[in-house]
VOFI-791669 format. One record per residue (C-alpha): residue in three letters; x, y, z. Coordinates in steps of 0.001 Angstrom, whole numbers, padded with zeros to 6 digits, always signed. Last residue first. Layout:
N
ALAXYZ
...
END
This chain:
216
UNK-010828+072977+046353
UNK-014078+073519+048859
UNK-017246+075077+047433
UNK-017217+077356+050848
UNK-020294+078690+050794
UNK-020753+082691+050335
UNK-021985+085661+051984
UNK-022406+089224+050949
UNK-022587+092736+050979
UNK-023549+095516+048513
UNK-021889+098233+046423
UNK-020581+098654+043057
UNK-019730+101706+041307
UNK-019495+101538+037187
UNK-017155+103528+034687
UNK-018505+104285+031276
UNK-019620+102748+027894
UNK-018122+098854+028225
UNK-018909+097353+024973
UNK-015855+097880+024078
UNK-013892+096498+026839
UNK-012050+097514+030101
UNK-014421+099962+031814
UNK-013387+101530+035242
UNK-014377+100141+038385
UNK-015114+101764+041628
UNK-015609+100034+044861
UNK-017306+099245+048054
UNK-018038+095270+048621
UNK-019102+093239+051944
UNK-018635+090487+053645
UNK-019084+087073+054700
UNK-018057+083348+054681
UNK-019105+080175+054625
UNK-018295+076440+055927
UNK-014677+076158+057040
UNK-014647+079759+058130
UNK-015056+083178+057112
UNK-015695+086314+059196
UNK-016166+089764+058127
UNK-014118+089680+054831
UNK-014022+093164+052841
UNK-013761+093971+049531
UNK-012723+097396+049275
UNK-012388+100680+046478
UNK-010651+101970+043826
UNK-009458+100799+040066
UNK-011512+097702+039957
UNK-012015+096408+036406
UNK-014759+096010+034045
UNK-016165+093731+031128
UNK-018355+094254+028348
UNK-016104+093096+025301
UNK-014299+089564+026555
UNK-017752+089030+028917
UNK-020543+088949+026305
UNK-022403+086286+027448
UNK-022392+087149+030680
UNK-022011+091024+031284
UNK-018590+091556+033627
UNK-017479+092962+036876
UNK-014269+092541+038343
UNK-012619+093046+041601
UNK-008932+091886+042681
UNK-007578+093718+039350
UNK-005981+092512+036020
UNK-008505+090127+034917
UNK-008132+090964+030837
UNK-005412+087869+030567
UNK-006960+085250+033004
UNK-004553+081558+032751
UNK-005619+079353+035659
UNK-005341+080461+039382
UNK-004138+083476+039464
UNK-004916+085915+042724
UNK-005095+089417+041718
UNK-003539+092212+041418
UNK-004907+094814+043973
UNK-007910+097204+043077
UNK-010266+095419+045365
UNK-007725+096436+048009
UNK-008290+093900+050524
UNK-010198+094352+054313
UNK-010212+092135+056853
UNK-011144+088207+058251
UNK-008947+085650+056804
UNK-005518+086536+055894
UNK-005177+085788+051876
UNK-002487+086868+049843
UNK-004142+087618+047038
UNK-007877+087937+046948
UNK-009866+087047+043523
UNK-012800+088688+043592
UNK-015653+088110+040344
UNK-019244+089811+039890
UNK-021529+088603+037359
UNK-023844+090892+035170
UNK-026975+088978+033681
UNK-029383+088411+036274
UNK-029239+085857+039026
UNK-026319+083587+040016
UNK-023089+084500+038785
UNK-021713+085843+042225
UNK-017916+084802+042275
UNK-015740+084744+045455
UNK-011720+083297+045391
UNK-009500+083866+048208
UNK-005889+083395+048011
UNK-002770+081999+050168
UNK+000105+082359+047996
UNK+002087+079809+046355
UNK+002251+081181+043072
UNK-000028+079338+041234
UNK-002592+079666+044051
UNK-002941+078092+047111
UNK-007003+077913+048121
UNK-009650+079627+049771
UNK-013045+079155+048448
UNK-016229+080923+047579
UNK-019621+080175+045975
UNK-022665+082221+045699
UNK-025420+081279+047852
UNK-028643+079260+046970
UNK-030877+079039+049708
UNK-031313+082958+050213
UNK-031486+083545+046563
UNK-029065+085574+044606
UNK-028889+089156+043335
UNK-026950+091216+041699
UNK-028533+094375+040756
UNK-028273+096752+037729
UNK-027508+100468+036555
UNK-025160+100332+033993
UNK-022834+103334+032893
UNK-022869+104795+036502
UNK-024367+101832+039287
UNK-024123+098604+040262
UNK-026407+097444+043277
UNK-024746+094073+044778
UNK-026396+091356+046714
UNK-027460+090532+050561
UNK-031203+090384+051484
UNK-031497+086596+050193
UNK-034228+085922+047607
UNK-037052+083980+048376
UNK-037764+080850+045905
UNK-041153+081821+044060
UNK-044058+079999+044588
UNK-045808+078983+041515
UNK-049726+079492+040010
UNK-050786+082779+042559
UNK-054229+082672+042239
UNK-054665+082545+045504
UNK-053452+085967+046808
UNK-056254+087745+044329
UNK-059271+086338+046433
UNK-060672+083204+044405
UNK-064334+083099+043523
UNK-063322+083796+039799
UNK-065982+084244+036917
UNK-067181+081826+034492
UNK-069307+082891+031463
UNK-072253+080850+030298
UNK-071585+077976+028567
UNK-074609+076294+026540
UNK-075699+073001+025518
UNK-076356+072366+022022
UNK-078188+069540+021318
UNK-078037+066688+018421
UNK-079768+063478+018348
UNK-079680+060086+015802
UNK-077302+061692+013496
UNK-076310+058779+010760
UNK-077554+061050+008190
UNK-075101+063469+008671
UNK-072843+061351+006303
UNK-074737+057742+006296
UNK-072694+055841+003753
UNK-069161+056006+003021
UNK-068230+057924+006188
UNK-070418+056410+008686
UNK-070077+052971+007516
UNK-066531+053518+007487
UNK-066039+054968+011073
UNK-068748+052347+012528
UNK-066862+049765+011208
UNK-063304+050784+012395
UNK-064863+050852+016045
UNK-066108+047248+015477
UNK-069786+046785+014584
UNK-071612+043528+017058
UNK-074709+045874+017076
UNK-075686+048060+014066
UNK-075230+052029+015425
UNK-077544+054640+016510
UNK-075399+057862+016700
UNK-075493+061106+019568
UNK-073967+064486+018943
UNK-073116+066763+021892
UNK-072768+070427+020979
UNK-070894+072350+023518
UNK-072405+075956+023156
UNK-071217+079579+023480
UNK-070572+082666+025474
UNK-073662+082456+027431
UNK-074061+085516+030539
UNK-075288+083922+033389
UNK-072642+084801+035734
UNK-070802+081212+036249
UNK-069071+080057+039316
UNK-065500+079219+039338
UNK-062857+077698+042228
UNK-059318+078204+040824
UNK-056927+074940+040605
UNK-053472+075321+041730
UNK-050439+074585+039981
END
C-alpha cells in the first residue's frame, strides 16, 4: 500500500470537535466514567471547539496511486473462440504444469494442463510420447486414472461445472517444440466439438505454450 501525499483546497467539509474535562485528582479511569455519567452530563465540559477540515486533494501523478503491483502475465496462452469466446492465460512466473510419464498401458505419454487464470481450463494428454513433434489433438488419449467423458488428446472444460460444459478435440495439433528435463514448449491449433449440456456450440482454440516439468 502506498500512502498519497494531500494538500487541502480550502473548501471545509466539516469539523473535528475536540472536547476537553476538568477532573478530581487521584480519580481512576472507571471514576471519571461514573462521575461523569451519574452526575455531571454535559456539565462536566470544561472546553469545546470545532476545528475544521477543508477538502484534500491529490498531489500524486495518476501512475502513483497505483495500491498493488500486479504479477506480469506471460505472452503465451490460449484464445478460444465460436460458442465461448475466452482467454487462457497464466503468469510469466507461474507456468502451467507438464510431465511425461508411463501410463496405464505402458506407453510413453505426455500430460499438459493450463488451470491457472480464468475460468476455462485446457487439458492434453499425449499418447505415445516422442519428444519434440506434432500429435493429433484428436487422438485417444493417454489414461492415467479412470476419465470417462475425456475421449480425445485435447479438452477444454468450464471449472466448476466441468461434467456439463466440457469439450472435445475432433481436429487439429498440439505440438511439442522442445521439452526437456526442466520445461517444455509448444503450441495448440484445434477444433473441438461440445460434449455436455451446457456446452452450446463448437469452440477453436489457439495459442502456444510452455510448461514445467512437475515431475511424476
Amino acid at each position: 500500500m502506498q500512502l498519497l501525499p494531500y494538500c487541502t483546497n480550502g473548501a471545509t467539509i466539516g469539523y473535528i470537535t475536540h472536547a476537553s474535562y476538568r477532573t478530581l485528582a487521584q480519580m481512576s479511569n472507571q471514576d471519571v466514567v461514573d462521575f461523569y455519567v451519574r452526575n455531571l452530563g454535559d456539565g462536566w465540559q470544561h472546553t469545546v471547539t470545532n476545528t475544521p477540515v477543508e477538502a484534500p486533494y491529490s498531489t500524486a501523478s495518476p501512475a502513483d496511486t497505483n495500491t498493488s503491483a500486479q504479477p506480469p502475465v506471460s505472452g503465451q496462452g490460449f484464445t478460444i473462440s465460436g460458442a465461448v469466446s475466452a482467454d487462457i492465460t497464466w503468469e510469466q512466473d507461474f507456468l502451467p504444469n507438464c510431465y511425461a510419464t508411463t501410463a496405464e498401458d505402458g506407453a510413453q505419454s505426455f500430460f499438459f494442463g493450463a488451470t491457472i487464470r480464468g475460468p476455462y481450463q485446457l487439458y492434453a494428454s499425449i499418447r505415445a510420447f516422442r519428444g519434440a513433434g506434432s500429435y493429433d489433438a484428436a487422438a485417444a488419449p493417454a489414461q492415467i486414472g479412470r476419465f470417462d467423458w475425456r475421449t480425445a488428446a485435447v479438452t477444454v472444460f468450464k471449472l466448476g461445472n466441468d461434467e456439463s460444459e466440457r469439450w472435445l478435440a475432433t481436429a487439429g495439433s498440439f505440438t511439442v517444440e522442445r521439452s526437456d528435463d526442466d520445461s517444455a514448449a509448444g503450441s495448440l491449433d484445434a477444433d473441438l466439438a461440445p460434449a455436455g449440456a451446457d456446452a452450446k456450440g463448437p469452440i477453436h482454440v489457439t495459442g502456444s505454450w510452455t510448461c514445467r516439468h512437475s515431475g511424476n
